[in-house]
KEKE-3310 file (N, C-alpha, C; in steps of 0.2 Angstrom, whole numbers, plus 5000, padded with zeros to 4 digits):
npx = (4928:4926:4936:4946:4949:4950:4960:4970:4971:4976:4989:4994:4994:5003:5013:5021:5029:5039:5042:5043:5058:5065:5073:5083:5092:5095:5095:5089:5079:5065:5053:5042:5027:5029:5037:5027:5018:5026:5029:5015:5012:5021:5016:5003:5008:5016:5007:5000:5001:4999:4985:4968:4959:4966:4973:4963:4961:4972:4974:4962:4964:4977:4973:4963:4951:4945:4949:4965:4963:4958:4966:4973:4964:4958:4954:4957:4973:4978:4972:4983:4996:4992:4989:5003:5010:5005:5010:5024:5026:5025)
npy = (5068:5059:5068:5067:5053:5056:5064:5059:5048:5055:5059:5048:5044:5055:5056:5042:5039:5045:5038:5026:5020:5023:5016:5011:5021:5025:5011:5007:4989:4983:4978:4964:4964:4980:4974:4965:4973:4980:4972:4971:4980:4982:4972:4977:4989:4985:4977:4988:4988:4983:4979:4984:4986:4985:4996:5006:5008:5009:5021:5029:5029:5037:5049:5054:5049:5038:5028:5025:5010:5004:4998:4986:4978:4960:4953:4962:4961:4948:4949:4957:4950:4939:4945:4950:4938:4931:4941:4939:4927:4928)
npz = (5082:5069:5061:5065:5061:5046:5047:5051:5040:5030:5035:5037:5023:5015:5025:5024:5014:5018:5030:5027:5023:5034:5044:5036:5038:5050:5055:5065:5068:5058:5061:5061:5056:5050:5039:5032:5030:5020:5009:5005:5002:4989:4982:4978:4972:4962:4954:4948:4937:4930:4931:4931:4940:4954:4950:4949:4963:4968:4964:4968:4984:4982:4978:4990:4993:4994:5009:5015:5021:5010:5005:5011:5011:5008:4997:4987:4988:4986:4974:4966:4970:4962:4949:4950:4947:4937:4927:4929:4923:4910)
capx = (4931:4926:4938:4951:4951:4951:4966:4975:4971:4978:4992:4998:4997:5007:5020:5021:5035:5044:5045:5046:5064:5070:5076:5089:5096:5097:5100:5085:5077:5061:5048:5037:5021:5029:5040:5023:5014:5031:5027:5008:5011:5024:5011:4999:5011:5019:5001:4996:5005:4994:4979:4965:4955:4972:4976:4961:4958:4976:4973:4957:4968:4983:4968:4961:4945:4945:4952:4971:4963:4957:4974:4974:4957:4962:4956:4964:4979:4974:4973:4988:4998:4991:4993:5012:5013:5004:5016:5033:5024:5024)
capy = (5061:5058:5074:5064:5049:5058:5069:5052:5045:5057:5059:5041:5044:5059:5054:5036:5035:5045:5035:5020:5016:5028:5010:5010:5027:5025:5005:5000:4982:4982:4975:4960:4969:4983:4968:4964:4981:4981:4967:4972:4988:4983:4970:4982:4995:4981:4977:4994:4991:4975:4975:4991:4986:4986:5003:5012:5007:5014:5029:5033:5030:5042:5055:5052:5048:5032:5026:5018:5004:5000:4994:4979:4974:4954:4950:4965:4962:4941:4950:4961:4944:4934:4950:4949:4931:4931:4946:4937:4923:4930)
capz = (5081:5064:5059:5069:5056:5040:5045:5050:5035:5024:5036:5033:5014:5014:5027:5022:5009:5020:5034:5022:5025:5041:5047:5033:5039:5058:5056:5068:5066:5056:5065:5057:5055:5046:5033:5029:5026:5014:5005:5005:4995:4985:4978:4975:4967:4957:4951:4946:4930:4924:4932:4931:4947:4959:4950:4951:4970:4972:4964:4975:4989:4981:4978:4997:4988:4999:5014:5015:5023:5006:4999:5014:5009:5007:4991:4983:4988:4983:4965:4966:4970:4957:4944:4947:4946:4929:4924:4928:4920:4902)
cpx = (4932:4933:4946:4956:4952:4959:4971:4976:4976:4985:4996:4998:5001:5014:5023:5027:5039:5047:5047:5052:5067:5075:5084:5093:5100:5098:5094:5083:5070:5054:5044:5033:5023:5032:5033:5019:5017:5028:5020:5009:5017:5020:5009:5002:5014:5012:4997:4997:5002:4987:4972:4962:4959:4972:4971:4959:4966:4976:4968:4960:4976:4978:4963:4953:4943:4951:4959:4969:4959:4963:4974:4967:4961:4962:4958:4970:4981:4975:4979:4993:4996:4994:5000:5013:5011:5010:5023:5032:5028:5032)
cpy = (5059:5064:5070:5058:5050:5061:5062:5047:5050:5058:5054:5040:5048:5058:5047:5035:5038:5042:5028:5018:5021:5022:5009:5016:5027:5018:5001:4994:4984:4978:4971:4963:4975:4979:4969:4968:4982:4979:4969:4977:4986:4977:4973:4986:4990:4980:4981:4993:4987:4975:4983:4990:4989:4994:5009:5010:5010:5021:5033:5033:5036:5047:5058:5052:5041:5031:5023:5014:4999:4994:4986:4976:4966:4950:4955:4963:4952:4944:4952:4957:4938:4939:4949:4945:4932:4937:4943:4930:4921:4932)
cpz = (5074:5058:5059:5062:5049:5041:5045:5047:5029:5030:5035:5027:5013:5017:5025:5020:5013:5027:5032:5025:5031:5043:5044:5035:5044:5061:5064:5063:5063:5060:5059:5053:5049:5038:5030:5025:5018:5009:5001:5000:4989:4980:4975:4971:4963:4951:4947:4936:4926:4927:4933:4937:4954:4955:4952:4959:4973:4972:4967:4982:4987:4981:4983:4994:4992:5005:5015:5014:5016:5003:5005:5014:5006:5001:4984:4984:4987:4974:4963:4966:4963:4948:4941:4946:4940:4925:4922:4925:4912:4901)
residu = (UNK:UNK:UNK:UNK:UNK:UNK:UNK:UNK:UNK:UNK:UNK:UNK:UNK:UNK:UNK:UNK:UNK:UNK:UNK:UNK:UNK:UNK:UNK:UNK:UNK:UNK:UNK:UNK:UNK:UNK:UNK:UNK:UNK:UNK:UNK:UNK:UNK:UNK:UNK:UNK:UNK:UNK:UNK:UNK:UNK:UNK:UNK:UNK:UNK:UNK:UNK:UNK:UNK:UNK:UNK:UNK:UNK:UNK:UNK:UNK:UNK:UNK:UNK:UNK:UNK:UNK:UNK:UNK:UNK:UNK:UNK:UNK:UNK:UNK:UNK:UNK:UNK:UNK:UNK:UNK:UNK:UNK:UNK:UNK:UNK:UNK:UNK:UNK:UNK:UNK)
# end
């Protein structure tokens, strides 16, 4: 079982981006929950550029070193949101 959640973790890292936009290919509706996720990582990924906390917790997650489930932790992605505001700020 625990073999189960490792593979499935690094499987949703490495197919990820490509299922990213399939939606825009085949012209389905998005579903909420995935909007969200959108938005969620593209905080975080926006964030990598100004904040060292958000990057190295992305990069343990791009180097399967941690869990995805890190990157929806609530007060990282509370930083990664405020990160970009102070960005667009300046």
């Amino acid at each position: 079982m625990l073999q189960q959640v490792v593979v499935d973790a690094a499987w949703g890292v490495s197919a990820g981006g490509d299922a990213a936009r399939l939606d825009t290919e085949n012209g389905t509706e998005v579903p909420e929950e995935v909007r969200q996720q959108r938005w969620a990582m593209e905080q975080i990924v926006g964030a990598t550029l100004v904040d060292g906390d958000v990057t190295r917790a992305f990069n343990d997650v791009s180097y399967m070193l941690r869990h995805p489930g890190t990157l929806a932790d609530p007060a990282l992605l509370q930083k990664a949101v405020a990160a970009n505001e102070g960005a667009a700020a300046k």
